[in-house]
Each structure stands twice: as structure tokens, then as C-alpha cells.
C-alpha positions as CSV (number, residue, x, y, z in Angstrom):
1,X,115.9,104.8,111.6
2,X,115.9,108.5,109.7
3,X,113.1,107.5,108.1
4,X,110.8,107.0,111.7
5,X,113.3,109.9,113.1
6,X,111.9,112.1,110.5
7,X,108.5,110.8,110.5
8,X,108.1,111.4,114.5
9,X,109.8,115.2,113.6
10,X,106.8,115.6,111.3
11,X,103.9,115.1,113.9
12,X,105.5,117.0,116.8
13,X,105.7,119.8,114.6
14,X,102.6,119.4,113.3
15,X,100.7,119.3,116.4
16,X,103.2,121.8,117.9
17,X,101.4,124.3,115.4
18,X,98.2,123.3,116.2
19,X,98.4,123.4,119.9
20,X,99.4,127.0,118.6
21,X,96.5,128.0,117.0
22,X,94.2,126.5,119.2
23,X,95.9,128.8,122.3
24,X,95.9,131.5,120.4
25,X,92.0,130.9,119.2
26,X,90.8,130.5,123.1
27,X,93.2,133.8,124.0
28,X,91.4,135.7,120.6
29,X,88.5,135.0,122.2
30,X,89.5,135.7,126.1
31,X,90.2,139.6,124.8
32,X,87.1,139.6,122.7
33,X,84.8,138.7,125.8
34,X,86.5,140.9,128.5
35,X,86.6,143.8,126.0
36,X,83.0,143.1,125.3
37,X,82.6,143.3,129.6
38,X,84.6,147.1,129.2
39,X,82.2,148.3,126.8
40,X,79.4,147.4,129.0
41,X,81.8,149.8,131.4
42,X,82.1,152.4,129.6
43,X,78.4,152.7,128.3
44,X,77.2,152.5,131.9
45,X,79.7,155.1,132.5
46,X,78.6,157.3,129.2
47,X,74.9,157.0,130.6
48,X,75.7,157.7,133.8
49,X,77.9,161.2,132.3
50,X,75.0,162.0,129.4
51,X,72.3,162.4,132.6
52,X,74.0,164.8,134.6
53,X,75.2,167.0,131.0
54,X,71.7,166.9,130.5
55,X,70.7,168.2,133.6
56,X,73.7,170.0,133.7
57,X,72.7,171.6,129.6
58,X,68.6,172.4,130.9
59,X,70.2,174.2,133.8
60,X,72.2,176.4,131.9
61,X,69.7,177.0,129.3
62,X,67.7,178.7,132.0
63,X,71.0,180.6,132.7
64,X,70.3,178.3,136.1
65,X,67.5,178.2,138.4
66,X,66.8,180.1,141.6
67,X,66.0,178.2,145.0
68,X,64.8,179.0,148.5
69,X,67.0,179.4,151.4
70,X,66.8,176.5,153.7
71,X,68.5,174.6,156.4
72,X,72.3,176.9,156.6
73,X,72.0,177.0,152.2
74,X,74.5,180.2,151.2
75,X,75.0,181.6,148.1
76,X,77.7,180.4,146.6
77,X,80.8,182.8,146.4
78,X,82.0,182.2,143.5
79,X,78.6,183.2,141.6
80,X,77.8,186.9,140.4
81,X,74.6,187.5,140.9
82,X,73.8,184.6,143.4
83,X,70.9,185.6,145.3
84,X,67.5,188.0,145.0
85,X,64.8,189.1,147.1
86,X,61.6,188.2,146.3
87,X,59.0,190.7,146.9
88,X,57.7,189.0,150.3
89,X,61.4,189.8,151.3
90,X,62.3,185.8,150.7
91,X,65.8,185.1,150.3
92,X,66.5,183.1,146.2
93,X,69.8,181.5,146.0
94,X,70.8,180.9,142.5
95,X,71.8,178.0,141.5
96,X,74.5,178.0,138.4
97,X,74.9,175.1,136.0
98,X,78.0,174.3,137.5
99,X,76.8,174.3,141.1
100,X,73.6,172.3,140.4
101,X,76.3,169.7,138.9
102,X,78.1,169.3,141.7
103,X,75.1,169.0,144.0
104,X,73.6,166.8,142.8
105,X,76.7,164.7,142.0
106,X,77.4,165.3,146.0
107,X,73.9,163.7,146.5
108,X,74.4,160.5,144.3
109,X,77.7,160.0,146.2
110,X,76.0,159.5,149.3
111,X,73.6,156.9,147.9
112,X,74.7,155.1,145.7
113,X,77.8,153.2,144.9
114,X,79.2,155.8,142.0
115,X,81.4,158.5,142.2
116,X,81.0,162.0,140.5
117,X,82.9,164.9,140.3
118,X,83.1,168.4,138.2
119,X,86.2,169.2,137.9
120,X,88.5,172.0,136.0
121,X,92.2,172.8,135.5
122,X,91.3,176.6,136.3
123,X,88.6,176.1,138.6
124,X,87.3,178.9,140.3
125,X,85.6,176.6,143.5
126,X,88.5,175.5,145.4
127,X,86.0,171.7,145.8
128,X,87.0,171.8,141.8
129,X,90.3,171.0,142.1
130,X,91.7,167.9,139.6
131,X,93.7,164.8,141.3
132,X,95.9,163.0,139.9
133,X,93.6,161.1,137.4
134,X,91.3,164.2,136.5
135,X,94.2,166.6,135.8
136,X,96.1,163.5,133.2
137,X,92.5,163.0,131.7
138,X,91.9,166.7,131.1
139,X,95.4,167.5,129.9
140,X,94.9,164.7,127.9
141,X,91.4,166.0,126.3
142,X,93.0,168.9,125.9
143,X,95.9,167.8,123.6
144,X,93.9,165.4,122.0
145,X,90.8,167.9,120.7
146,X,89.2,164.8,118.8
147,X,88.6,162.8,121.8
148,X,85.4,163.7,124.3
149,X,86.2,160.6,126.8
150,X,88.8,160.0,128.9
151,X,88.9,156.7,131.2
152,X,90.9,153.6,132.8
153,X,90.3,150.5,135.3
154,X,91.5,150.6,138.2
155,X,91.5,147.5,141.4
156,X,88.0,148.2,142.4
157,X,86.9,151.6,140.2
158,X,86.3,152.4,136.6
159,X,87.2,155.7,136.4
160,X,85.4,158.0,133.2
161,X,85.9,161.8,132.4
162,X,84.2,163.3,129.5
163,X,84.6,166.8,128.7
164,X,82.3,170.0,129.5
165,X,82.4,172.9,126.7
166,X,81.5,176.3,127.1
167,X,78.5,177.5,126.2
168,X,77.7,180.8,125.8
169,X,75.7,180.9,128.9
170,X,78.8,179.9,130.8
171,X,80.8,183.1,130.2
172,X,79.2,185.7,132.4
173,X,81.3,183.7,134.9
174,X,84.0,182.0,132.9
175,X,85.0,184.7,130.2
176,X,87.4,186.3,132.5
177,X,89.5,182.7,132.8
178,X,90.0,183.8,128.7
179,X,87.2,181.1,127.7
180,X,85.8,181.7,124.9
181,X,82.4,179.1,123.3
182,X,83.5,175.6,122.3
183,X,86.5,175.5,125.0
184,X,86.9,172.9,126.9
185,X,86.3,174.3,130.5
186,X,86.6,171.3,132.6
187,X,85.3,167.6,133.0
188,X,82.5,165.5,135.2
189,X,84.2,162.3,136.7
190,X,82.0,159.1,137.3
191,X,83.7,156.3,138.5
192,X,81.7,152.9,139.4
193,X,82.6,149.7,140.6
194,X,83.7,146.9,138.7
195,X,82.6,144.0,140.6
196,X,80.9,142.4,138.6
197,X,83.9,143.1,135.8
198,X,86.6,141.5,137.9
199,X,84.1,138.4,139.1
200,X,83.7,137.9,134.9
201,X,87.6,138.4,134.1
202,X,87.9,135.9,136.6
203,X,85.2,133.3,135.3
204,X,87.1,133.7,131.7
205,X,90.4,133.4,132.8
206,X,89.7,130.3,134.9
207,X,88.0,129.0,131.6
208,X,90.8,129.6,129.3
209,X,92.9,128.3,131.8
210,X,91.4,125.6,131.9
211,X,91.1,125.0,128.0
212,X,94.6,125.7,127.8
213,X,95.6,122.8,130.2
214,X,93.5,120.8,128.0
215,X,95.2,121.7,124.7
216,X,98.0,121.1,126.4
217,X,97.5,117.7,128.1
218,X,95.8,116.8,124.9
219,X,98.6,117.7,122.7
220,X,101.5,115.7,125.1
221,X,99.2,112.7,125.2
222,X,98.7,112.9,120.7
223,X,102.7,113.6,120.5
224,X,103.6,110.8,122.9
225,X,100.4,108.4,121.0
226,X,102.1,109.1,117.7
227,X,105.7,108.3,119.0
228,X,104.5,104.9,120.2
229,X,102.8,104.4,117.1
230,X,105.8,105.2,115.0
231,X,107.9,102.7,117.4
232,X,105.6,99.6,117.2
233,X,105.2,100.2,113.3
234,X,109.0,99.7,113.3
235,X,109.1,97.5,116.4
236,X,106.3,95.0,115.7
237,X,104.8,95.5,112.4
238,X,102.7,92.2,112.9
239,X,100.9,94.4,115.0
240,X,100.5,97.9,112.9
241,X,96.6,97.3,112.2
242,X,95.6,97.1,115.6
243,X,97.5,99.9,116.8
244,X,96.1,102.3,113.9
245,X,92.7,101.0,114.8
246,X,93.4,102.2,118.2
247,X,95.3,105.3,117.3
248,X,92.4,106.6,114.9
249,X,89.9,106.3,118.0
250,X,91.9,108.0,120.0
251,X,92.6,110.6,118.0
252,X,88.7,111.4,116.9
253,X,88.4,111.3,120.9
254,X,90.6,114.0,121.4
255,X,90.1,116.3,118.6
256,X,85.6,115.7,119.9
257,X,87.5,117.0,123.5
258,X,89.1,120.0,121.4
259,X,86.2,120.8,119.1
260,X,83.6,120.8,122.1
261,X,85.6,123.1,124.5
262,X,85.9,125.8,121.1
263,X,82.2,125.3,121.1
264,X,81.7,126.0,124.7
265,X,84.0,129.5,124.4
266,X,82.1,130.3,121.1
267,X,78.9,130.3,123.3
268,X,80.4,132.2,126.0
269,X,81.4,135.2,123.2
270,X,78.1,134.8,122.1
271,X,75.4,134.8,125.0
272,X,74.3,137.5,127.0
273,X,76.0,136.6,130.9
274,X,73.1,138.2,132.9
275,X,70.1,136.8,130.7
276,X,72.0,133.8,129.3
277,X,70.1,134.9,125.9
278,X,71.8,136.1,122.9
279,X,74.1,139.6,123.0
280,X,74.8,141.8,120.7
281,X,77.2,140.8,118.8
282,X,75.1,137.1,117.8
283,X,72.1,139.1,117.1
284,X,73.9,141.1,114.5
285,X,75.7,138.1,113.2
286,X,72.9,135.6,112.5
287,X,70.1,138.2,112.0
288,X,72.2,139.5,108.9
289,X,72.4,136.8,107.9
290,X,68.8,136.4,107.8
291,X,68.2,139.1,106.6
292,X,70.2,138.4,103.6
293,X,68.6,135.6,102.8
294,X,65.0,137.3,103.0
295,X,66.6,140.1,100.8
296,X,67.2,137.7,98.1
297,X,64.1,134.9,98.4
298,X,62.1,137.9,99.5
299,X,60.7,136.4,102.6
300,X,59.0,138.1,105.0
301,X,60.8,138.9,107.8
302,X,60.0,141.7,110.9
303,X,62.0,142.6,113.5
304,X,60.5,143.7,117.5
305,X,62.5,146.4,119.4
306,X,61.5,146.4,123.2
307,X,62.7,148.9,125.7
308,X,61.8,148.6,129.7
309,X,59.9,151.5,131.1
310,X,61.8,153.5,133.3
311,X,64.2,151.2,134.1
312,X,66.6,154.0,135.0
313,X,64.0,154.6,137.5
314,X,64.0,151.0,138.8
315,X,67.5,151.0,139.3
316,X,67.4,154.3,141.2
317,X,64.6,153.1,143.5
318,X,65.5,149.6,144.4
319,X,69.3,149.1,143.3
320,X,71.0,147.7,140.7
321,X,70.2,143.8,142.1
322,X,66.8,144.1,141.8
323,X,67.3,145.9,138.2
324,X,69.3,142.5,137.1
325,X,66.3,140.2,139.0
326,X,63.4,142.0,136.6
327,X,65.8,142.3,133.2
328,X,66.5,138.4,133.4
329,X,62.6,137.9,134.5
330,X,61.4,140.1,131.4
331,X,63.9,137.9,129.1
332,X,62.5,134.5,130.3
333,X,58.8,135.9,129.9
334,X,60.0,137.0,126.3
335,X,61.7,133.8,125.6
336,X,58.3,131.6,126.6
337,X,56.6,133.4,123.7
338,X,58.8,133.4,120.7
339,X,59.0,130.6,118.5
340,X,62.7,128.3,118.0
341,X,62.7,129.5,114.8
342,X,62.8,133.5,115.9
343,X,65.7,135.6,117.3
344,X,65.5,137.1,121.1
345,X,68.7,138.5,121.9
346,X,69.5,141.7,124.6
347,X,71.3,144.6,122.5
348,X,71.4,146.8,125.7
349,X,71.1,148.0,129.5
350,X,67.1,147.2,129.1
351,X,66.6,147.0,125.6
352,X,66.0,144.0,123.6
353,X,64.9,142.8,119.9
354,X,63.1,139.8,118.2
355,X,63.9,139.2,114.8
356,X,60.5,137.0,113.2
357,X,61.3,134.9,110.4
358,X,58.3,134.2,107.9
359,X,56.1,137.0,109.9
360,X,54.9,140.6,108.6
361,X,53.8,143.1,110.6
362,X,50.9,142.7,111.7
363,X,51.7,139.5,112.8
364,X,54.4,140.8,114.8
365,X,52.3,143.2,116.4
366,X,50.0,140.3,117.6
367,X,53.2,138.8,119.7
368,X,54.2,142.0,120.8
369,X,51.1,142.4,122.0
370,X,51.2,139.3,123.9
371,X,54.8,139.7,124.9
372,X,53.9,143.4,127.0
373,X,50.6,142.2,128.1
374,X,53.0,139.0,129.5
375,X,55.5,141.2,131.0
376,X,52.9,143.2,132.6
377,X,51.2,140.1,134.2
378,X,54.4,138.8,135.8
379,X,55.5,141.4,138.2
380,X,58.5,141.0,140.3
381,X,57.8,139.4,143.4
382,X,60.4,138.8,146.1
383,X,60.3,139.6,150.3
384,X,58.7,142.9,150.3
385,X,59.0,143.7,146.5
386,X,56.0,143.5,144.0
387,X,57.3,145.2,141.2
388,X,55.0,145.6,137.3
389,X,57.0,146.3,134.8
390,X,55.8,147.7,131.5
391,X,57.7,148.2,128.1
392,X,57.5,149.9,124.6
393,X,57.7,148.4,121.8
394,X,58.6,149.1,118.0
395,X,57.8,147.5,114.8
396,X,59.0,147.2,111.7
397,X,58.9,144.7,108.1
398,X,61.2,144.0,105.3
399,X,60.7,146.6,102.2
400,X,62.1,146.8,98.9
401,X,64.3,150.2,100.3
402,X,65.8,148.1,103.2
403,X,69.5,147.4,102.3
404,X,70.6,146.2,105.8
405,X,69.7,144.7,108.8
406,X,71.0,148.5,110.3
407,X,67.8,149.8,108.1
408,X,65.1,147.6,109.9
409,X,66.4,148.4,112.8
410,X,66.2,152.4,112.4
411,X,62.9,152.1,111.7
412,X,61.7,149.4,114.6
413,X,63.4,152.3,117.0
414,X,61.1,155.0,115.2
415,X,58.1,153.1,115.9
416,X,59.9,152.6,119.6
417,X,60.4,156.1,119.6
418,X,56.9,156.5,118.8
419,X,55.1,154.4,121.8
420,X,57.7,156.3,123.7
421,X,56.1,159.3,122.7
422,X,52.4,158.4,123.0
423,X,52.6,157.0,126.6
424,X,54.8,154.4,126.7
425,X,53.3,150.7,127.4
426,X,52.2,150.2,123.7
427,X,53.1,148.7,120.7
428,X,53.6,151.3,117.2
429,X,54.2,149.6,113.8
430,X,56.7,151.8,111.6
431,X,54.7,153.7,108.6
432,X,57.1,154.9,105.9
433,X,56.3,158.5,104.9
């Protein structure tokens, strides 16, 4: 009897610390996916901030810009210097860095779904002044010099501040505040929804939920198989080959159950949700791996970089809908031409990379050739929509210097950088110097 007591001890623990490590396995890789959906967040968010610094950056290095008087338009009262007479005797508002900021943040408030803001902890435009989560993110930037970003999730917003510096165009205003070049003199808020965030927390949680009531069941039912076992071994051992027969079948059943819903979440981490074609993070796994092994056998191998045409463009003319629409249309179109053997994955907002296994160059250039002419020749049609999209497209083949996959890749976004240059719609393949 101490014996079986022990023995039945045994396998609850044992599958006690299995049903462990599968939980925590499908949690691991619950966190990995929805911190994989906050980075898209926050690099839509850093895109969204790097366009209006830009804008913001060109403005002030024409110590800002000068417009014409129209439709009630003041000079702004905070501004030295904010107007001039032309010699027609036409009234010029100027327009400050700061000013054209805030514009045109005003402007993208009204139309689209995101927020911006300029904001300041010493600002001298009363419109300026911080709430609650722009004066904590810019006392926070402030304390915490290293860090340029500051940002959280809210219900229905995620909420981004990066920081604005002084440039030395900025203190024939601001150099009375006690700025001085490199201080921090404020912050631009964008905030944007996070619909599409919560609908895929949702989807993942009501996965893992689901795998975890399947571990669970699935452990109960192996626990309570193994106790009856253990009892008719002692109970009826006339009978103890049949009933390991059955056990054994049962139990390859339920570990196929357990192995196939892993597989499933693996594939989840793994795929791109909009295109359902390789992310990131799969393109950098495998294609290392490739790459390796071309290193060492010294295969050829080449790798495509393809980036959408003024997608920001798209975006801005027809919405973010249609934008998803033509990104998983260019994907399928890319997808018809590769081979099984080849790589397509999506490494960002519209840009996307095929790694070529036994292919050099020139070769590649062929199928990128075919791939844009493709894309080109499938517009976007839907109701009143009859879109063409174009991309550009970068090359680039193993060499001796290549010591990583990171390598190939610099150089297929030189030659992407290239097409970019030369026009756009075109492939480039990369020439070392």
C-alpha cells in the first residue's frame, strides 16, 4: 500500500511540474506577443513625433517662415518680431517653429484620429500649458536626462511625449526663460488609439485562456488516468497489460493535444497579424540561421529589401483601413512570386524583405523586377477606390566581408536608399566601394 501511495505521489508531482512549465511557457509567450503589439505602438507613435520635429527642425532652421494674412490670422503675441510689411503694403505674419508646431498639430486633430500637443513646463502661450500626463512625462524627462521618450496606455489612448531641445535658433525667444542650447524646453504629445491593441490583447488572452483550460483539463484527466492505473495494477493485475496498452494511447493523445496547441502559440509569436506572413522577429531568427549556413558552405544567398511608395501618403489620403487593405494586398502579390524555399517576411509599417536561398544578384534583381512590375499591375480596387501602388527596392549578395545577417541588410537598405534617391519605383543592386 506505501508502495502505490508513493508511486501515485510520484506522478502527481510530476505532472504537477509540468502543467507548470507548460502555463508558464503559454504566459512567456502571452507577454512576448502583446509586447511585440506595444512596440508597434510606440514606433507608430515615434513616427508620428519624428514628422512633426522635422517639420518642426526645417522651420526653425529658417528661423521660421513668414505667411500672408488671411481669414481673422493675428500675429501671435507671444512672438518678437511677428509680422512685416511687404513693400505692396501686404501684411506677413511670421510663423515661429513653435507656432507652426502647434498648427499644424491643431489641424491633424481635426482629421484624423490622433492627438498632438506642444507642450512646456514654462510655456510662454497660455494653449501650452502641461496636464496631468505631460507635466509627469516632462518632469520625468527632465530627471532622467538619458531618456528622450516618455509614454503609457491608457483605456482607449496611447499616450507618447518625446522631448524638444533648444536650438540656438530658439533663444531669441526662449533665452530670457534661462534656456540655454541642449535644454530641454518642452515636449510634443501624440496620443493614438489602441483599438486595434486591445482587439489583439483580447484575441491572445482568449487563446491562452483557452490553452490554459486545456493544460489544465489535460493534466486532471493524466493525474486521475495514472491513479486508476496504479489501482487496477494493485487491484487486478490479471489485467495490467491491457490497461498500459490503453494508458500509453492515451497519454501520446494528450501530450499530441499539448504539443499542437505550443505549436499553434509559437505561430502566433511568429507571423505577422495583418499580413499573416512572417514578422520580424522569425525573419531574423531563421534568416540567421541561413545565413550561417551559407557563411560556412559558402552558398549563395541574397536578400530583397522593399519599401511602399509614399505609403505615409496613402494613409493620409484614404485612412489607415485602406493603408492595411493595400499592405496585405502587396504581401499576397509578393508571396505568389517567391519560391517555398525563400523568406518573405514584413520587418515594418510598409517595409518588407526576401531572403533568396541559392540566388545571387542578379538573379534577385530579375524577381524584384517582377515582384514591382506585379505590384504595380494589381492596384487596389474597392467601391470608388482604384489605387497603384509602386515600391523601391534594394539589393544585396553574400561577400566574404559579410559577418552577419545585420551586414546584408545594411547594404540591401543602401541600394533601397538608392532607388529612393533616383526616383523611387526601381530596383538598385548594392556595389561595394
Amino acid at each position: 500500500m506505501k508502495n502505490k501511495n508513493f508511486i501515485i505521489f510520484s506522478i502527481v508531482s510530476i505532472v504537477f511540474v509540468f502543467t507548470l512549465f507548460i502555463i508558464s511557457y503559454i504566459s512567456s509567450s502571452k507577454i512576448s506577443y502583446i509586447e511585440i503589439s506595444k512596440k508597434v505602438l510606440y514606433e507608430k507613435a515615434t513616427s508620428l513625433f519624428n514628422n512633426i520635429v522635422n517639420t518642426r527642425e526645417w522651420a526653425s532652421s529658417h528661423g521660421g517662415v513668414y505667411i500672408k494674412a488671411h481669414d481673422g490670422l493675428k500675429p501671435n503675441p507671444y512672438l518678437k518680431d511677428n509680422y512685416t510689411i511687404t513693400k505692396d503694403n501686404q501684411l506677413l505674419i511670421k510663423v515661429n517653429p513653435a507656432w507652426m508646431t502647434r498648427q499644424i498639430s491643431e489641424l491633424s486633430n481635426k482629421k484624423e484620429k490622433y492627438y498632438f500637443k506642444i507642450t512646456s513646463l514654462q510655456p510662454i502661450n497660455p494653449n501650452n500649458i502641461p496636464d496631468r500626463f505631460e507635466e509627469r512625462a516632462l518632469k520625468y524627462l527632465e530627471s532622467n536626462p538619458s531618456k528622450k521618450f516618455y509614454y503609457n496606455i491608457e483605456e482607449d489612448k496611447y499616450h507618447f511625449l518625446g522631448t524638444l531641445l533648444v536650438k540656438e535658433s530658439c533663444l531669441s525667444c526662449h533665452q530670457s526663460q534661462g534656456y540655454k542650447e541642449g535644454d530641454i524646453i518642452g515636449g510634443l504629445r501624440v496620443s493614438i488609439p489602441v483599438d486595434t491593441y486591445n482587439e489583439n490583447v483580447q484575441l491572445i488572452t482568449s487563446k491562452t485562456d483557452l490553452l490554459y483550460l486545456i493544460t489544465f483539463i489535460t493534466s486532471i484527466i493524466f493525474i486521475s488516468i495514472f491513479t486508476f492505473t496504479v489501482q487496477s495494477i494493485y487491484n487486478r493485475e490479471k489485467n495490467i497489460l491491457k490497461l498500459n496498452k490503453t494508458l500509453e494511447r492515451k497519454v501520446k493523445s494528450r501530450t499530441k493535444e499539448l504539443s499542437k496547441a505550443n505549436e499553434q502559440l509559437t505561430h502566433i509569436s511568429m507571423q505577422d497579424f495583418l499580413t499573416n506572413i512572417p514578422n520580424r522577429r522569425y525573419f531574423f531568427k531563421v534568416g540567421s540561421q541561413s545565413f550561417n549556413v551559407a557563411k560556412r558552405e559558402r552558398f549563395k544567398i541574397s536578400l530583397i529589401c522593399i519599401d511602399i511608395d509614399f505609403f505615409k501618403r496613402v494613409n493620409d489620403t484614404y485612412g489607415h483601413q485602406i493603408g492595411d487593405e493595400i499592405l496585405k494586398l502587396v504581401s499576397s502579390t509578393m508571396n505568389k512570386q517567391i519560391r517555398k524555399a525563400d523568406i518573405l517576411a514584413r520587418t515594418g509599417g510598409e517595409e518588407f524583405v526576401v531572403l533568396l536561398h541559392n540566388v545571387d544578384a542578379e538573379g534577385a534583381f530579375v524577381l524584384s523586377e517582377k515582384i514591382r512590375e506585379n505590384i504595380f499591375s494589381t492596384p487596389y480596387i474597392k467601391r470608388d477606390y482604384h489605387i497603384n501602388t509602386t515600391v523601391s527596392i534594394g539589393i544585396s549578395e553574400l561577400d566574404e566581408l559579410d559577418e552577419d545577417l545585420d551586414d546584408l541588410m545594411a547594404k540591401a537598405d543602401e541600394a533601397l536608399y538608392v532607388s529612393k534617391q533616383q526616383g523611387r519605383n526601381r530596383s538598385t543592386i548594392y556595389k561595394r566601394a
